[in-house]
C-alpha positions as CSV (number, residue, x, y, z in Angstrom):
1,X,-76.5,204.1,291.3
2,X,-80.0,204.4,290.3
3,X,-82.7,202.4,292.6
4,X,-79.6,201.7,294.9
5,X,-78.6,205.3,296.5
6,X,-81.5,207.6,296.4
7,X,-82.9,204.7,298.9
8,X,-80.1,205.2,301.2
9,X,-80.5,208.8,301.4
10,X,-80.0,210.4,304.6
11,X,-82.3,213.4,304.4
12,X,-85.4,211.2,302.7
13,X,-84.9,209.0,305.9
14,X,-85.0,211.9,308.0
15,X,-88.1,213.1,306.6
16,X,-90.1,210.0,307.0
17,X,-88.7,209.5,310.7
18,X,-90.3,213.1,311.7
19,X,-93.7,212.7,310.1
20,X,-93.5,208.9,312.0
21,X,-92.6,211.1,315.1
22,X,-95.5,213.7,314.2
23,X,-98.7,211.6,313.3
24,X,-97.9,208.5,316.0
25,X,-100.3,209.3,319.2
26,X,-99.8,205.7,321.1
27,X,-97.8,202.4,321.5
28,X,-97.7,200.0,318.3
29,X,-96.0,196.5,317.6
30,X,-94.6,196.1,313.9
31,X,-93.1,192.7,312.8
32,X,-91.0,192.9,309.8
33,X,-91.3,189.6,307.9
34,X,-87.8,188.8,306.0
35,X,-84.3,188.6,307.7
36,X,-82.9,190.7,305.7
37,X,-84.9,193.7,306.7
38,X,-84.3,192.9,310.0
39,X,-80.4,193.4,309.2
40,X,-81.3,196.6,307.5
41,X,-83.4,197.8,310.5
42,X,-80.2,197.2,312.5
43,X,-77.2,197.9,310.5
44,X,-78.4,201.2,309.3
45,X,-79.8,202.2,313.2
46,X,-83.0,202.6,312.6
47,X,-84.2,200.9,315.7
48,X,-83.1,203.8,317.6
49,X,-84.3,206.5,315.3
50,X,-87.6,205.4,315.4
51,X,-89.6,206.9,318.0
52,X,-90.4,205.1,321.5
53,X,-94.1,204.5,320.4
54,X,-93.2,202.6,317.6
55,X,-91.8,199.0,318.5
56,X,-90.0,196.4,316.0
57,X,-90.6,193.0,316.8
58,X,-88.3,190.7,314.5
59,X,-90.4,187.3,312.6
60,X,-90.2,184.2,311.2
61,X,-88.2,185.7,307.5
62,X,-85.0,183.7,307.7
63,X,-86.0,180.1,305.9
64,X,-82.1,179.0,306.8
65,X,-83.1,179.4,311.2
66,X,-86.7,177.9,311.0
67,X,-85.0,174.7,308.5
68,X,-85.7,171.4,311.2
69,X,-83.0,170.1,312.5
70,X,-83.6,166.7,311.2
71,X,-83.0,168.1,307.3
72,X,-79.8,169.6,309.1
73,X,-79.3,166.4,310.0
74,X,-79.7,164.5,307.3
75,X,-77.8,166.6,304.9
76,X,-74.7,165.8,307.1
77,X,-76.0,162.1,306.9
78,X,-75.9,161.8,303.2
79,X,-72.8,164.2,303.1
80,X,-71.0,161.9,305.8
81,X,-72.3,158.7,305.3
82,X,-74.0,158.6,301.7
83,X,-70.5,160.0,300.1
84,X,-72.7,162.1,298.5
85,X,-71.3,165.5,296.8
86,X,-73.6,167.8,299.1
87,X,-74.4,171.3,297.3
88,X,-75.9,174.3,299.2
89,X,-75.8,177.8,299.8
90,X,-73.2,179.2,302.1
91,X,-75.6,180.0,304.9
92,X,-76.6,176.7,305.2
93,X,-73.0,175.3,306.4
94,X,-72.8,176.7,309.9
95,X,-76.6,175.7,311.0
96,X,-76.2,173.3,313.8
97,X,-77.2,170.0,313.7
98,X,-77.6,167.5,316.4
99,X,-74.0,166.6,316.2
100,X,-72.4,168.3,313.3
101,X,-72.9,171.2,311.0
102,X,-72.3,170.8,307.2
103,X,-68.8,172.6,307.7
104,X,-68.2,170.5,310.2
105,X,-68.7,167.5,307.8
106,X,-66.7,169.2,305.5
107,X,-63.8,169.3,308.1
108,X,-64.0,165.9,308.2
109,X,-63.5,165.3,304.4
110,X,-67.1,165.0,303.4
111,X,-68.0,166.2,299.7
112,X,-70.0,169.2,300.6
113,X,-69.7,172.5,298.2
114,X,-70.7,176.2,298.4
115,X,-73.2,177.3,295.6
116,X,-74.5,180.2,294.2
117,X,-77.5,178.4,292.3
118,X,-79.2,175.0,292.2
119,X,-77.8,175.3,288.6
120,X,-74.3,174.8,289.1
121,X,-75.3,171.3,291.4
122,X,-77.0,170.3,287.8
123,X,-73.5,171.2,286.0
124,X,-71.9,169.0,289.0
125,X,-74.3,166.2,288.4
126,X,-73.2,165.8,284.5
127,X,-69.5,165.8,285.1
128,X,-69.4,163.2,287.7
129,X,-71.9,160.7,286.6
130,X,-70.8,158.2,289.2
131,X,-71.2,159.9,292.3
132,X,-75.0,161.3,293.7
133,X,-75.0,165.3,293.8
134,X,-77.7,166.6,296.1
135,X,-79.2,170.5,296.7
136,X,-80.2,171.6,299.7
137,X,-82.8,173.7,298.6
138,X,-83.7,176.1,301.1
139,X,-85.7,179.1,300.8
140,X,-89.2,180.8,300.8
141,X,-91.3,181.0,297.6
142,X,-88.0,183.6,296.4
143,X,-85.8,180.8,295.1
144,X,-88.2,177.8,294.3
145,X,-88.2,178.7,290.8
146,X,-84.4,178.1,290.2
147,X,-84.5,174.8,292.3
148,X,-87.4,173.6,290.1
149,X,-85.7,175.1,287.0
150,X,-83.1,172.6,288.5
151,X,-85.0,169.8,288.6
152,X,-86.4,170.5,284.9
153,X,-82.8,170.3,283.8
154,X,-81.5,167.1,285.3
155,X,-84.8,165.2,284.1
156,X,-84.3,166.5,280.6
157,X,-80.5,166.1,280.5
158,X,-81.5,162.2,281.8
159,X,-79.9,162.4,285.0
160,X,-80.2,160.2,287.6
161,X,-77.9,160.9,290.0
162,X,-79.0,164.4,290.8
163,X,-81.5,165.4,293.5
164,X,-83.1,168.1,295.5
165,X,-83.4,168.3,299.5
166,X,-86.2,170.4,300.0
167,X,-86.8,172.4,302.6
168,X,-88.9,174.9,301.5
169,X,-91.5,177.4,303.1
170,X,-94.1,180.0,302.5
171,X,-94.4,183.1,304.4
172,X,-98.4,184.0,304.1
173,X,-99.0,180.5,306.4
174,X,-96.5,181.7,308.7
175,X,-97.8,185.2,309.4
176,X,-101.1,183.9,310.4
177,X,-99.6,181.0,312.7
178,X,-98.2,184.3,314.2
179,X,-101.1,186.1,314.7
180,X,-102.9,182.7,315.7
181,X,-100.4,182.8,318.6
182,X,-101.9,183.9,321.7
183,X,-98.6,184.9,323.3
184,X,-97.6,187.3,319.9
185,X,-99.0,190.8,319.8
186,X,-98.5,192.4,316.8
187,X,-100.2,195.4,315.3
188,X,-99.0,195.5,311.7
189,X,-96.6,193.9,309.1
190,X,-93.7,194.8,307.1
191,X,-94.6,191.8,303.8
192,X,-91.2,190.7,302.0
193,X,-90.8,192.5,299.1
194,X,-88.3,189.7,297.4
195,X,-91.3,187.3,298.3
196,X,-94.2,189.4,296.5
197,X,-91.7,189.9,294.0
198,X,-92.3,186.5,292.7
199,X,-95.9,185.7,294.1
200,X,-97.8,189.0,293.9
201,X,-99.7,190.3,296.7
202,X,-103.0,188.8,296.4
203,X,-102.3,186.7,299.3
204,X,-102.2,189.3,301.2
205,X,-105.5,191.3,301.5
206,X,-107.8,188.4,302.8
207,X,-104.8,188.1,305.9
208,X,-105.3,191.9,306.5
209,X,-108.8,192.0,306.1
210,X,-109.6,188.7,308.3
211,X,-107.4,190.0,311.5
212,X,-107.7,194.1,310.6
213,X,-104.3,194.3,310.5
214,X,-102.3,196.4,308.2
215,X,-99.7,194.6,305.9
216,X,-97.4,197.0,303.9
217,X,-95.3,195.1,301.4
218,X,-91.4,196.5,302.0
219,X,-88.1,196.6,300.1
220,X,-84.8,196.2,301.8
221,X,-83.1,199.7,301.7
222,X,-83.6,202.4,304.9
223,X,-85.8,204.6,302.9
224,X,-88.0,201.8,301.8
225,X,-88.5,200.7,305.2
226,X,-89.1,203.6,307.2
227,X,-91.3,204.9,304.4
228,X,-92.9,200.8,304.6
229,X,-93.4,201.6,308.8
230,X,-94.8,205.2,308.0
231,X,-97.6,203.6,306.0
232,X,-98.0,201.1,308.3
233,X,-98.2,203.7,311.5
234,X,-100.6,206.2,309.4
235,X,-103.0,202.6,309.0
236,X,-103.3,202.0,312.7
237,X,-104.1,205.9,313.9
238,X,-106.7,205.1,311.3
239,X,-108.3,202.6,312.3
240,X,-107.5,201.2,308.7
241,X,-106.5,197.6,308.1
242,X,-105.5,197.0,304.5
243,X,-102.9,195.6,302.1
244,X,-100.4,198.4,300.7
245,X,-97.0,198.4,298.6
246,X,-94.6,200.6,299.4
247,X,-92.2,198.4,297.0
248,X,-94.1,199.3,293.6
249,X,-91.5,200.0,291.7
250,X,-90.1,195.9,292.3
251,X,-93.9,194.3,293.0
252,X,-96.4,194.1,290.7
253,X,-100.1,193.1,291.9
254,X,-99.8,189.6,290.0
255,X,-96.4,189.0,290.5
256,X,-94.2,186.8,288.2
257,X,-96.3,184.7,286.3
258,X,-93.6,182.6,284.5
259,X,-91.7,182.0,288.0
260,X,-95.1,180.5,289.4
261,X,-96.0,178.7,286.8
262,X,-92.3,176.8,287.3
263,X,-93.1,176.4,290.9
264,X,-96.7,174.9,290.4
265,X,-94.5,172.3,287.6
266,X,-92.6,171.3,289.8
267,X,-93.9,171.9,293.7
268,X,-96.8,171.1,295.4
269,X,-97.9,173.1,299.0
270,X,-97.7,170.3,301.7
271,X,-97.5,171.0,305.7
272,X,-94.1,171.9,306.8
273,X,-92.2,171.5,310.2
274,X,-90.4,174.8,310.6
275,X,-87.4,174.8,313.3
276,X,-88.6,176.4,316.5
277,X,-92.0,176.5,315.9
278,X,-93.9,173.0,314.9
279,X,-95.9,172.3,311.7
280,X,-97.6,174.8,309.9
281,X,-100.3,173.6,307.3
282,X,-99.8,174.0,303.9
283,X,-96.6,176.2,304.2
284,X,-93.8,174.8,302.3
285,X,-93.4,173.1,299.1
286,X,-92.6,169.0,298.6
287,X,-91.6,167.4,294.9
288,X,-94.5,166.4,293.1
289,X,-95.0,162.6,292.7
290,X,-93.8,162.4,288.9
291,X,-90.7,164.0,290.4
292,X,-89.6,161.7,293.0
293,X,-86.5,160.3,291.5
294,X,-85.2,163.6,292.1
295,X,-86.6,163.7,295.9
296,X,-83.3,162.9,298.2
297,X,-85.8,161.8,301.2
298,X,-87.3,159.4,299.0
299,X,-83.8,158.4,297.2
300,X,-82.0,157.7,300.4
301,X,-82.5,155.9,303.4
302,X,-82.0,157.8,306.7
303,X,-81.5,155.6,309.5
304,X,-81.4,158.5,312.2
305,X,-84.1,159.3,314.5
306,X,-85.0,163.3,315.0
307,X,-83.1,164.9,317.3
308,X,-84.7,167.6,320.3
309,X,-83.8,171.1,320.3
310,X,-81.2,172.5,322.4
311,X,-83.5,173.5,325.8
312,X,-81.0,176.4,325.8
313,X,-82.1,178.5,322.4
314,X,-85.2,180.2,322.8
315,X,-84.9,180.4,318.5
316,X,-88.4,179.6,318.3
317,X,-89.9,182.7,320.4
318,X,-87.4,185.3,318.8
319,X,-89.0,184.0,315.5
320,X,-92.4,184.2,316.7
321,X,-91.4,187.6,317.9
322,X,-91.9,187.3,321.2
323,X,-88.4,188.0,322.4
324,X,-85.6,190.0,321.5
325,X,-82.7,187.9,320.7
326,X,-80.7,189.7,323.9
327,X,-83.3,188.6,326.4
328,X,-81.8,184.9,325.6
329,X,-80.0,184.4,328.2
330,X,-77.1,182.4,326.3
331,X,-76.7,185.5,323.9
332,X,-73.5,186.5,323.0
333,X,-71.9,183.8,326.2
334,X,-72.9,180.3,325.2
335,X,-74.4,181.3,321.8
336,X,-72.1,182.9,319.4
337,X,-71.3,182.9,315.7
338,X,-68.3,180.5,316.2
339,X,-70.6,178.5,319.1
340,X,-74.1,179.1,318.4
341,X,-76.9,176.9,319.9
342,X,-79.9,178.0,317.2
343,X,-79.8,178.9,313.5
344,X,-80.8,182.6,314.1
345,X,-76.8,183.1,315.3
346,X,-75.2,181.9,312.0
347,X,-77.7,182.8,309.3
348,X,-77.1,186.2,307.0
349,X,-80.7,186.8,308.0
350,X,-80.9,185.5,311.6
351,X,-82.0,188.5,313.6
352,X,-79.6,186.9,317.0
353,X,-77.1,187.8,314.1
354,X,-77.4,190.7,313.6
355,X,-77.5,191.7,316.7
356,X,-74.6,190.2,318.1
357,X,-72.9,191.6,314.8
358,X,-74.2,195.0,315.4
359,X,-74.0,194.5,319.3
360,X,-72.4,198.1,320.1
361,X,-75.2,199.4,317.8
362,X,-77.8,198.3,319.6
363,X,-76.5,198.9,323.6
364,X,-79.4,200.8,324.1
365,X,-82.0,198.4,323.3
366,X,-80.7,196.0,325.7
């Protein structure tokens, strides 16, 4: 299938892994942004192709594990408590809260219902005008546009008894709280593809040129990302600290205009608590004020207080990339999929996921 196959070929892969192997002369620290390179990385074994010099250190790319708990938890609150019909994506429903997951809610009768767009919660919204529907809309800058498309449609179609929990973030803010961190170390960066599909690159440059690093804008297939690490590794034996895309034939320089221009209707860039890590200025997205009859923290009341993180997950330093998910200590004993203590266990994109899923895989990383 064309765009899908040639960038799962074996032999291309090959090729790109020996002229890593031939041109790297030292030790150098990669973080691949989005979670779901991080599950390609380790579902197609490139970890262990890639030579010893070369180290992957896993970041902050899964939006679903760095969500705060107390959104978790008040998503269960207005599930539980609000008898409202709570809409979200699949990922979202095995994220623990403080006491209960949204599929545990769900267990216990709550309204809450599996999506595949902010679209469908609109369609919800019309045929039950007597009960509140609420999205949880989680993401990075890659699905804002359908959840304000969302929110377009209910306010045209008069609605009133449809809102959005938002729970969105940016990743440019999060890559320099990561190279802000004094305990990260991290030589160069694998951008999200899906991201710059919708938002360009031009973000980009200034962070590369401001702390010389390179930043190599990646797709999601094994050729695209060891081609994407190539790049960055030729970069760093250069002394060269600039913004490249390997995903060209996806990213264009400016982006999607239209999709932004949706966003910037709708959203407004606001500080943002991300799970495991703190606040990050200006790094998520919050309803602008002409919107706020569709804002669920301002249309409900949430009598809960927030909730600490479990002193058992280490979430927050595997998503800083400063540990590996199996130097938790509760990995794969107290934290599992059907247990797990931090988001990174149950998310599609959680790198403690993928490597519990891909455990065998990966012995010899351990």
């Amino acid at each position: 299938m064309k765009f899908i196959s040639e960038y799962r070929d074996g032999d291309q892969v090959a090729l790109y892994l020996e002229e890593i192997r031939r041109c790297v002369t030292q030790n150098w620290s990669i973080m691949e942004v989005c979670g779901g390179q991080t599950h390609s990385l380790v579902k197609n074994g490139i970890l262990q192709l890639l030579p010893p010099e070369v180290r992957m250190v896993h970041g902050p790319g899964c939006p679903v594990c760095v969500t705060p708990l107390h959104l978790i938890d008040q998503a269960v609150y207005l599930a539980m408590q609000h008898g409202v019909i709570m809409c979200s994506y699949g990922d979202m429903l095995r994220v623990p809260g403080s006491k209960y997951s949204l599929l545990e809610a769900k267990a216990q009768g709550a309204d809450v219902r599996i999506l595949y767009s902010p679209l469908e919660a609109v369609a919800i919204a019309q045929a039950n005008p007597d009960k509140q529907v609420v999205f949880f809309a989680v993401g990075f800058e890659t699905t804002a546009p359908a959840n304000a498309l969302s929110v377009l449609h209910a306010q045209r179609a008069g609605l009133k008894n449809y809102a959005i929990l938002t729970a969105h973030v940016l990743v440019p803010p999060a890559m320099e709280a990561v190279m802000e961190d004094e305990a990260a170390s991290i030589d160069g960066f694998l951008a999200a593809g899906h991201v710059c599909t919708i938002m360009g690159i031009g973000e980009y440059g200034p962070l590369a040129a401001r702390y010389r690093i390179p930043i190599v804008v990646t797709g999601f297939e094994p050729v695209d990302l060891v081609q994407g690490i190539l790049m960055t590794v030729r970069q760093l034996e250069r002394c060269e600290y600039r913004l490249e895309n390997q995903y060209s034939r996806v990213v264009k320089p400016e982006g999607n205009p239209e999709a932004q221009a949706v966003i910037r209707s709708v959203f407004a860039v606001s500080d943002r608590e991300w799970r495991g890590i703190g606040t990050i200025p200006s790094s998520g997205y919050e309803l602008r004020p002409e919107f706020e009859a569709f804002d669920a923290q301002k249309k409900f009341d949430y009598p809960i207080e927030k909730a600490p993180e479990s002193a058992e997950c280490i979430a927050g330093l595997v998503l800083k990339g400063i540990k590996k998910p199996q130097e938790c200590p509760q990995f794969g004993k107290k934290c599992t999929p059907q247990f797990p203590l931090g988001a990174p266990m149950v998310s599609s994109e959680g790198a403690c996921a993928a490597y519990y899923h891909f455990a065998q895989a990966l012995e010899t990383l351990a």
